[in-house]
N, C-alpha and C positions, 0 to 999 in steps of 0.2 A: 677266227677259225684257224686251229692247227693246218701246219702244211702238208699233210698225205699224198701218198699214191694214189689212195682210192678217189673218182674222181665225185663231187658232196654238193649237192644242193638243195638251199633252204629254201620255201616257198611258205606262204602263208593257205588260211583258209580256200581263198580263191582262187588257188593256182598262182597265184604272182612272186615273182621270185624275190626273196631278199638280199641274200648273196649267196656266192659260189668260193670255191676253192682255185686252184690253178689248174691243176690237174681237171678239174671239171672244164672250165673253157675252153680248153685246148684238148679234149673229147668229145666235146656239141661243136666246135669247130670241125675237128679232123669226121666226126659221122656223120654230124645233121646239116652241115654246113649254115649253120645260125652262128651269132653272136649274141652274149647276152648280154640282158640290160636289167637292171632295177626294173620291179615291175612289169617286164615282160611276161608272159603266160607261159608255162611251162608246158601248155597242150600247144603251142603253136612252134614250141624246140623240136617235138617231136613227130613223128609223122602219124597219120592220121588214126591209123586203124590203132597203131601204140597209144594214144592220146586218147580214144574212145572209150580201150579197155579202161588206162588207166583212170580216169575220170569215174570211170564204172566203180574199181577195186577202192578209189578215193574214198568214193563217195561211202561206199558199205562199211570200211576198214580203215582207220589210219594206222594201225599199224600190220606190215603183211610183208613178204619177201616174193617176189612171183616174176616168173621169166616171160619177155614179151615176143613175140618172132619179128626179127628185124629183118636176118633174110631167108633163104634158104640154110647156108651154115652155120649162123648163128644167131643165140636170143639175147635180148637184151635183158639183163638179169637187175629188178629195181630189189631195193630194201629201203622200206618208208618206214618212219617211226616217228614220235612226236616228241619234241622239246620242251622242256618245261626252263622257266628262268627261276631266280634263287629261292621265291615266293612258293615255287612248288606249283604257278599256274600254267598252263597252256598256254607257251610263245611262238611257237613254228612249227614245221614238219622238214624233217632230214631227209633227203634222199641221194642212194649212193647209188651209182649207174656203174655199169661191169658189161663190157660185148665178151660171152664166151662162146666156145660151141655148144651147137644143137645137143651133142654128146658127153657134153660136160658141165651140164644146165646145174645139176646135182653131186657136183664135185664132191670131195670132203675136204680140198681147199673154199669151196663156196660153205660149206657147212660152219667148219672154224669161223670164217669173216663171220659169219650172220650172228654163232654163240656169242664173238666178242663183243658185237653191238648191241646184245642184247645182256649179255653180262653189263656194261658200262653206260646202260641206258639210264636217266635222268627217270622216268617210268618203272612203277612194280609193276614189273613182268611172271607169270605165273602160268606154266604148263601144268596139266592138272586132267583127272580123269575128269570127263561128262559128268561119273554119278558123283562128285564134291572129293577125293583123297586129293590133296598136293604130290606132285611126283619132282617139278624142277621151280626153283625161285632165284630171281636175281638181288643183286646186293641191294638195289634201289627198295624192295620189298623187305629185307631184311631190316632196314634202317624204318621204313616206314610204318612197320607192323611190330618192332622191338624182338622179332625170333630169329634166333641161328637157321641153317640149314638145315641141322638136325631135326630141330624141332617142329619146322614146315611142315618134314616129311610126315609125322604122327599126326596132320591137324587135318581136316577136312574143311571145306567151302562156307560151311556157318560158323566156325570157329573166329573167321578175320571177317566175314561179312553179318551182320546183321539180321536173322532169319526173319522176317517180315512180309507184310503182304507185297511191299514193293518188288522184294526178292523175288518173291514166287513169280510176280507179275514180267519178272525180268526174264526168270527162266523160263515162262512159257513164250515169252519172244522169240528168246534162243532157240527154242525148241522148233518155234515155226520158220522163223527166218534164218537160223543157222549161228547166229551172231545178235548181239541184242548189245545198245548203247544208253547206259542207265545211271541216275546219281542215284546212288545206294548210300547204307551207313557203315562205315569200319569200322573193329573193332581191335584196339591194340593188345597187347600182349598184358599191360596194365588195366587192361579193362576200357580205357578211356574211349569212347566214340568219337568217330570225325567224320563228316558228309566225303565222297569222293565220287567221282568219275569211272564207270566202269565200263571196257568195251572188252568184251569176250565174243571169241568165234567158234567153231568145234570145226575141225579138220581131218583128215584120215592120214594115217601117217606110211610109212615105205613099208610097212609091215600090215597095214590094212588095219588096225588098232584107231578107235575111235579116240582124238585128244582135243582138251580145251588150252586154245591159249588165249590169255586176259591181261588185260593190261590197266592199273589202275594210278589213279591220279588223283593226292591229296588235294582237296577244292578247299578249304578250309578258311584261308586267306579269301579265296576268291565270294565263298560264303557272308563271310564278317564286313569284307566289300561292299557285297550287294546288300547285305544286312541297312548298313552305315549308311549306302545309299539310300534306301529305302527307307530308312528311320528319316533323312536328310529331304527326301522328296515327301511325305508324312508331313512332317515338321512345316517345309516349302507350302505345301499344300493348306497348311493350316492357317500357315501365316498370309498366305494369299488370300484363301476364303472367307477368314475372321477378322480379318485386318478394319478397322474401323476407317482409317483412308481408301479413297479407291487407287483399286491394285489392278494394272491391265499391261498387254503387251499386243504390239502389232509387228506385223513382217516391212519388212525393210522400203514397201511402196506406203505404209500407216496402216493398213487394213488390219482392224481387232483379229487377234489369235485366240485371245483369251480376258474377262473382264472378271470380277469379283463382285458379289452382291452390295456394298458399298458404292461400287461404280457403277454399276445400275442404277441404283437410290438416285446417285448424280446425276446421272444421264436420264432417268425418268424416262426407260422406255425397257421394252422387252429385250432377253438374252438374244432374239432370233436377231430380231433387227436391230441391235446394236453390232453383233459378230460380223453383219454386211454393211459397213459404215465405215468411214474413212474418218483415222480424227481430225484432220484438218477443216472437215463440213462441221466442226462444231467449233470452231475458234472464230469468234469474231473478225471481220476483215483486215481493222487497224494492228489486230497481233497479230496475223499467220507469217507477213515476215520475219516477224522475231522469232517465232514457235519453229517454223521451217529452221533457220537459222541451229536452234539449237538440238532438233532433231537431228540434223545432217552431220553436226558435230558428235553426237551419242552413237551415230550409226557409225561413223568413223574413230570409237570406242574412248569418247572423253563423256565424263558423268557431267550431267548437266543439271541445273537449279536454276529456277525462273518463277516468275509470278504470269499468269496472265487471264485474258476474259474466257470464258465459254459459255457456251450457250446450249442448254439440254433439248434434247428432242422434243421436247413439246415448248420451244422455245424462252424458257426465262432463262436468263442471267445471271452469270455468276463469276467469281473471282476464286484464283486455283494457284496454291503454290503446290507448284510443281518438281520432280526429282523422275530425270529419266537418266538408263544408263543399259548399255548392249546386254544381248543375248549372244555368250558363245556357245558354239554347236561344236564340239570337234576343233576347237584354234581359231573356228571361224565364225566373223558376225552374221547374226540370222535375223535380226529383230531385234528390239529395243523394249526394254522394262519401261514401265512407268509409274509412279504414285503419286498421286493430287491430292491435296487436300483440302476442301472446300473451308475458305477463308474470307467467305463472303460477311459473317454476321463479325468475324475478328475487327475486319477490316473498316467496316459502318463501327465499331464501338472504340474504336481506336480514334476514329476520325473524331466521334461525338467525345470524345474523352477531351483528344485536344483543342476541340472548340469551346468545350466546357471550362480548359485550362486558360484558353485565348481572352474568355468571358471572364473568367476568375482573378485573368493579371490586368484586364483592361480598369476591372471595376478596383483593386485594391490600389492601381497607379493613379489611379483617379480618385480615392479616398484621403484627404486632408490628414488622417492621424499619420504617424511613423506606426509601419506596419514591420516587425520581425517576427524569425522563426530561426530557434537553436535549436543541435543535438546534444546529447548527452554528455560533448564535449567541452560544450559553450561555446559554437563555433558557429557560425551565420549560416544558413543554407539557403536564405529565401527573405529577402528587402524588398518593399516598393520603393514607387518612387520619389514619396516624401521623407521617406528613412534614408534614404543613398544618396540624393540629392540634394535636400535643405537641412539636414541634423549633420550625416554622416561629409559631402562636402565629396562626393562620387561623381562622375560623370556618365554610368554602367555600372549594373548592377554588382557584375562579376565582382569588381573591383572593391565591393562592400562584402564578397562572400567567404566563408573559410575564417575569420576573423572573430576573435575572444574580446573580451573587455579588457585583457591584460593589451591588447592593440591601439585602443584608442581611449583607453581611461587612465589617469593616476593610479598607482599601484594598489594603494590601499582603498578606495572607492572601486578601482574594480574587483577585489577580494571581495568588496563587500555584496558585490553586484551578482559573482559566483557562485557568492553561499546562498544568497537568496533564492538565483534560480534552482540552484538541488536543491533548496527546500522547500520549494514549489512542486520540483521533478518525482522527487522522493515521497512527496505527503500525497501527493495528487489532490492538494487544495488548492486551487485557485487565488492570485491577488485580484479587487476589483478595486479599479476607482481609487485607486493611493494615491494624494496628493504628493507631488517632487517635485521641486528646483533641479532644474539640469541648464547645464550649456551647450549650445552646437557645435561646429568645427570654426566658427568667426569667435567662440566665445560669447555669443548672445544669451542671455540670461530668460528660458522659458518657464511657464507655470506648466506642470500638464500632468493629467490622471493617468496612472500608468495600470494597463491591466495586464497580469499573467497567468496565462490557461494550459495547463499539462494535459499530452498527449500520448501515446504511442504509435510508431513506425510498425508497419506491418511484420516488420522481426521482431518483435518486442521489444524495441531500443525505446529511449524516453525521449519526448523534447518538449517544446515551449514555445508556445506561440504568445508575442507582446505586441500590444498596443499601445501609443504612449499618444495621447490627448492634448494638443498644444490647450492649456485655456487661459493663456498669457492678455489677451485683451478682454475674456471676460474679468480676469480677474481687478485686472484696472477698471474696468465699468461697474465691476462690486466694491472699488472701493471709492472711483464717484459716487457711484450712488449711494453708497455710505455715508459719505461726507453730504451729498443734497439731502439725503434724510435728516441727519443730523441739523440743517439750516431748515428745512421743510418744518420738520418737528417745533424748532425755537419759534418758527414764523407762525405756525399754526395756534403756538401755544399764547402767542403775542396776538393775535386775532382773537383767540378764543377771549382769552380777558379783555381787549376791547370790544369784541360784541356783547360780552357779558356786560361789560361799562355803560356799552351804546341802551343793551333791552334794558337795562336797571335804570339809565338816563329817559330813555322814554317811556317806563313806565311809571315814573315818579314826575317825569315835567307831564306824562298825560292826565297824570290822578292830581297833582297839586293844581293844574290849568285848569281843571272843572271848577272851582269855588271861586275863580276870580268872575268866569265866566258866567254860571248860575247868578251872579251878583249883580253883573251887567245886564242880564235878562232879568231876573228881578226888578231891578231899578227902572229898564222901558218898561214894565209892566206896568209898574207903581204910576210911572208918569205918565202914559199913554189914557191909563184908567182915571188920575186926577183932574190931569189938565187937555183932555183931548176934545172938551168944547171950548178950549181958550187959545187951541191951537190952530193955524189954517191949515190949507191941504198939504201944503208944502212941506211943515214940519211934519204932519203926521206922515209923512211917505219917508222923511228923513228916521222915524224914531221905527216904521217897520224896514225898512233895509238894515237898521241895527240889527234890531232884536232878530230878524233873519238870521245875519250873518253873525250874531253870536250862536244862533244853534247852531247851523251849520259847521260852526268850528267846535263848540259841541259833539258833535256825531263825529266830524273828521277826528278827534283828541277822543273819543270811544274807540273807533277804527282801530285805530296806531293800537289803545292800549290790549284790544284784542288781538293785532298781530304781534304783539312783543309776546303775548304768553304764551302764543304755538309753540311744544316744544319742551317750553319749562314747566308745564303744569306736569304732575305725577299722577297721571292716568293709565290704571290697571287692564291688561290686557285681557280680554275676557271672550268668553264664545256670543257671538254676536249674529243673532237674525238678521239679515241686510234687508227681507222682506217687510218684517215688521216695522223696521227704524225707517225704511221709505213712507213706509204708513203712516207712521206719527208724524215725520215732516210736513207730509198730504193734510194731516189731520190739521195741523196747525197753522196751514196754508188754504185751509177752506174757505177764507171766508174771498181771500184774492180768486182764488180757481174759479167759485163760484160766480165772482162779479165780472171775470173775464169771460164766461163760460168757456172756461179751460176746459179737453178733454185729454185724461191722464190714459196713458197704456204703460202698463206695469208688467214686465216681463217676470220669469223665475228666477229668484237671485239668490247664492251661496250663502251658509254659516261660514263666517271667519274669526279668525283668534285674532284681535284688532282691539285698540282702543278703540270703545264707541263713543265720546263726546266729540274727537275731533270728525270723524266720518261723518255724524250728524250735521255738524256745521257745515262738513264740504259738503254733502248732496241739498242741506237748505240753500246754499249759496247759490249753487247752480240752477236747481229749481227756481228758486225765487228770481237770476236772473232768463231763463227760457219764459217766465212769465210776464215780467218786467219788459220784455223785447220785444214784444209778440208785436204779430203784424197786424196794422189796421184793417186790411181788406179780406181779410179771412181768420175764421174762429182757430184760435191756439190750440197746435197738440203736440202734447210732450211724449217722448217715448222714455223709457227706461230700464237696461236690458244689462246682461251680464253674458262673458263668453271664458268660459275656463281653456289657457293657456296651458305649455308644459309647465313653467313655475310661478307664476300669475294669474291671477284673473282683471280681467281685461273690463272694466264698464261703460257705459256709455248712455251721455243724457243726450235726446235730439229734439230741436223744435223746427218749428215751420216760420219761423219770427223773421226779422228786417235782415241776416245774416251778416258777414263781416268782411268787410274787402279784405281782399290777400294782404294787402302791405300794412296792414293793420294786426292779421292773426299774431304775429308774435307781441306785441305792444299789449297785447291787452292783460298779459298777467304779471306787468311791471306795478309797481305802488303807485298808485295816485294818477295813473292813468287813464285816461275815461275819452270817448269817444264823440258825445253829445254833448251838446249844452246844458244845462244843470235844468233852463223852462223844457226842454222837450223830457228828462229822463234823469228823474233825483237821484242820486248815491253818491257816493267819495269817491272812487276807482279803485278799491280797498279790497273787493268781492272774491275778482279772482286772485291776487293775488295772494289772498288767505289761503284761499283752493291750491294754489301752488305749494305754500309754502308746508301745508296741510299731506299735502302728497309727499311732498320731499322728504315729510317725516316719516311715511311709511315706507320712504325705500322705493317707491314707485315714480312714471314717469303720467304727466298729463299735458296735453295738446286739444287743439279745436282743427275741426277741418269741416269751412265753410263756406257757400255760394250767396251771395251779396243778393239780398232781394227774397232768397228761398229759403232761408233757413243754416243751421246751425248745430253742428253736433260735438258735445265736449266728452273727448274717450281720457282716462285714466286707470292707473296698475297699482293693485297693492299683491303685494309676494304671497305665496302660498304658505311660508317661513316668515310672518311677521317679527 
């Protein structure tokens, strides 16, 4: 503030003072005996009934020139007017304090000062008739409106203002109250409109002549302001209420000021009774000192980021990252922002992600193949731990990662290794199963199937996941067994021509050994029938033990030469009745059934695709021995039944006969093995073992399972695939 005689102070809206001049101190000193201060009240400088008016004149007018009675001889003569700063808005109000006389209230030195302040006021100033002509304008009006003075003087009240209903509304204000304080529209000399500030009074002048003075104030900035504001608080507003996080703030004890429907959702309770909630009643106990914590720090204007629990009004749980950070008011904190955002289900599939990842390295660390994965660099990003460990010669993973085939391969086998993979990466075909020779990091020489499977990285980058198959000890057990097949083979084929040797030896020593023997039976016949009233008892018991045991070797030398044929004869496989071909055994066994009073039980039994001569012989066999066995003390009954398996059928002959002690069941289907003595129970031991050998040409298996005393049952399998 310029240093004048005149003595000048500024005061804002409320009477408070902002600053003074010098001249003014050392005049509220030398009158009111005050001192001033910033802030001080300018109703309390002055004395009372001064300070009522004015307060009065304030309040109707700010701007006005009016003498106040200080004592008997003189008034205190104010002139108020309003400052505006560069913006063109309302910053302060000026007042200039003058003690003259009673009689000099209306000097035309007081006249001058008041024109000059109102000539050089920051304010368009406009005296002006009541009915709208301009009579006086100051320069501020001049600039503001773009017209000379000349040209004021021709223009009337709607010319610079806006004729509107606001207008009218203004002046019948004036009309009632004398003065009316109204944002009207301007209109410049260009046409151009701008909102302003208008405070007009009507007064009577020294000549009794009815005048307006008005005073106007481009708002226009101040406009754009609040516009900006208000697009700003809009915007705010939007962002608050739409915001998909919840959006909330509380006063500086926690207590909600305001929530968003988002934080409602959260909180799972109504606006009423969430606005009367403290948010610390919803923080779990284990986090309110860290929650606290970071509040006090937000209140004390540092932004804060945290995770932590909460728990909604109808109590479930939850997990919250959280962003709070001050409310200022004025420079000062009022309260704290807050946004959360429920990270509860993030937080569960992040966990299951990495358990799933924990599950995915435990199982490939644990997998025997060399497990890799390259990027489109050829670069490792991902070994287990029999790649890192037993090939590559790592001790951590790390230490295998980032790494090409130009790192741990020969130059030109890793070239080779490069183009393979892009040309895996590039076709997006897959290698499976490729046999390779590789060496480890000792140099050990392995077999192993290498597979490689192209993939892409969620950017669309390529890579390659390899498997590589150690089958180094299979491959040695495929070429033992190679080499044992090959001696297997020779052995089997040196067997085959000796059993061939052996059946062709005893089917030619069995067929040539008949005619010695029929000869030998001939010949006791011949002499048994000659001389056997010339012989005593003795001989004759000698000549039938021969001729016996030349049959008996007879039938033994048939036996043989019927097992040598199993096998070799060329018998056509054909659809076969199994019920009927029982029948005709039955049939050709009647006359034994009969004499034993045998009783047969004949169950349902399959067509098969089977040679029927040899079948025939195995169930006469067995039949004929369940009758041959049969028990002395109770009538023989044979059963005979069939049970279809998944790829066999299963039969089974049963009797009721002498049965067979355990340590005898396997014996009985060896050759020449027989049980009885020849007086209790005739045959060669020849029977089953035909039945065995019979089966084993169908591919089937046959067994007995039986109780000594009770009886007897012989099951056997021929394939459903003969």
């Amino acid at each position: 503030m310029k240093k004048i005689t005149t003595p000048v102070v500024k005061i804002n809206e409320a009477y408070r003072i902002i600053s003074w001049n010098s001249s003014a101190e050392g005049f509220v000193k030398l009158n009111f005996s005050e001192s001033l201060e910033t802030q001080l009240s300018i109703l309390k400088v002055f004395p009372s009934e001064i300070s009522t008016q004015f307060k009065s004149d304030f309040f109707s007018e700010s701007f006005f020139h009016k003498p106040y009675s200080f004592s008997k001889s003189e008034n205190l003569e104010i002139f108020c007017s309003p400052c505006l700063d560069g913006d063109g808005n309302l910053e302060a109000f000026s007042i200039c304090l003058k003690l003259v006389p009673k009689k000099e209230s209306v000097s035309p030195e007081n006249i001058i000062q008041a024109k000059n302040i109102v000539e050089n006021s920051s304010m368009a100033i406009f005296l002006s008739d009541p009915k709208g002509p301009v009579i006086q304008v100051n320069k501020a009006a001049c600039r503001m409106f773009g017209y000379t003075y000349e040209e004021f003087k021709h223009l009337n009240r709607e010319d610079i203002i806006l004729n509107n209903a606001e207008l009218k509304s203004a002046l019948n204000q004036r009309i009632l109250a004398g003065e009316l304080r109204y944002e009207l529209t301007g209109i410049k000399k260009n046409a151009e409109t701008f909102p302003c500030e208008v405070h007009s009074v009507i007064y009577t002048n020294h000549n009794g002549e009815k005048r307006t003075s008005t005073a106007i104030i481009d708002i226009s900035a101040r406009k754009n302001q609040e516009l900006i504001a208000e697009n700003s608080k809009l915007a705010f507003q939007s962002l608050f209420d739409h915001n998909p996080d919840a959006v909330y703030s509380f006063d500086l004890k926690g207590n909600f000021l305001s929530i968003n429907d988002s934080a409602l959702k959260l909180g799972e309770g109504t606006r009423e009774v969430a606005l009367k909630t403290n948010f610390l009643s919803l923080i779990p106990a284990e986090d309110k000192a860290k929650v606290m914590d970071h509040f006090t720090k937000a209140v004390a204007g540092e932004i804060q980021h945290y995770e932590t629990g909460f728990i909604s009004l109808k109590g479930k749980k939850k997990l919250l990252q959280v962003t709070n950070f001050p409310i200022y008011v004025n420079k000062k904190i009022t309260g704290v922002y807050g946004i959360g955002k429920d990270i509860t289900k993030q937080v569960e599939i992040e966990q299951k992600l990495r358990e799933e990842r924990n599950m995915f390295r435990a199982i490939i660390d644990y997998i025997p193949d060399h497990i890799f994965v390259v990027n489109q660099n050829h670069e490792t990003i991902l070994t287990n731990n029999s790649f890192y460990k037993k090939y590559f010669g790592a001790e951590i993973e790390e230490n295998s990662l980032g790494l090409t085939p130009i790192d741990y391969f020969p130059k030109e086998e890793a070239l080779e290794i490069i183009e393979d993979n892009s040309r895996v990466m590039n076709s997006g075909v897959p290698i499976l199963n490729r046999e390779e020779i590789i060496s480890d990091f000792n140099n050990k020489i392995e077999y192993t199937l290498l597979t490689k499977v192209p993939f892409k990285f969620g950017d669309n980058k390529k890579g390659l996941v390899g498997i590589s198959r150690n089958i180094t000890e299979i491959k040695q057990k495929e070429e033992a067994l190679e080499l044992l097949n090959q001696e297997l083979k020779k052995h089997t084929e040196e067997l085959a021509l000796s059993n061939k040797e052996l059946e062709q030896f005893a089917y030619i020593a069995s067929h040539d050994l008949q005619e010695p023997l029929r000869m030998v039976t001939s010949f006791l016949t011949q002499l048994k029938k000659k001389y056997s009233d010339q012989l005593d008892e003795k001989a004759q018991q000698y000549i039938y033990f021969a001729h016996d045991g030349a049959t008996r070797m007879r039938q033994i030398i048939l036996d043989l030469l019927e097992y040598s044929r199993i096998g070799r004869g060329e018998y056509k496989v054909i659809d076969v009745n199994t019920n009927n071909l029982v029948s005709e055994v039955l049939l050709l066994q009647k006359r034994c059934i009969e004499a034993k009073n045998a009783e047969i039980k004949l169950g349902e039994l399959p067509n098969l695709k089977v040679e029927e001569t040899p079948l025939r012989q195995l169930f006469s066999n067995l039949i004929g021995n369940a009758l041959k066995y049969h028990s002395k003390v109770r009538r023989p009954v044979i059963e005979i039944s069939a049970e279809e398996k998944e790829t066999f059928w299963e039969f089974k002959v049963t009797d009721n006969g002498i049965g067979i002690e355990k340590e005898f069941q396997e014996k009985i289907f060896v050759i020449f093995q027989r049980l009885h003595q020849r007086e209790e129970y005739e045959g060669t031991g020849i029977g089953l073992a035909i039945c065995k050998k019979i089966v084993d040409h169908f591919g089937g298996e046959i067994w007995v399972e039986s109780a000594y005393g009770k009886g007897s049952g012989f099951y056997f399998t021929i394939p459903n695939q003969f």
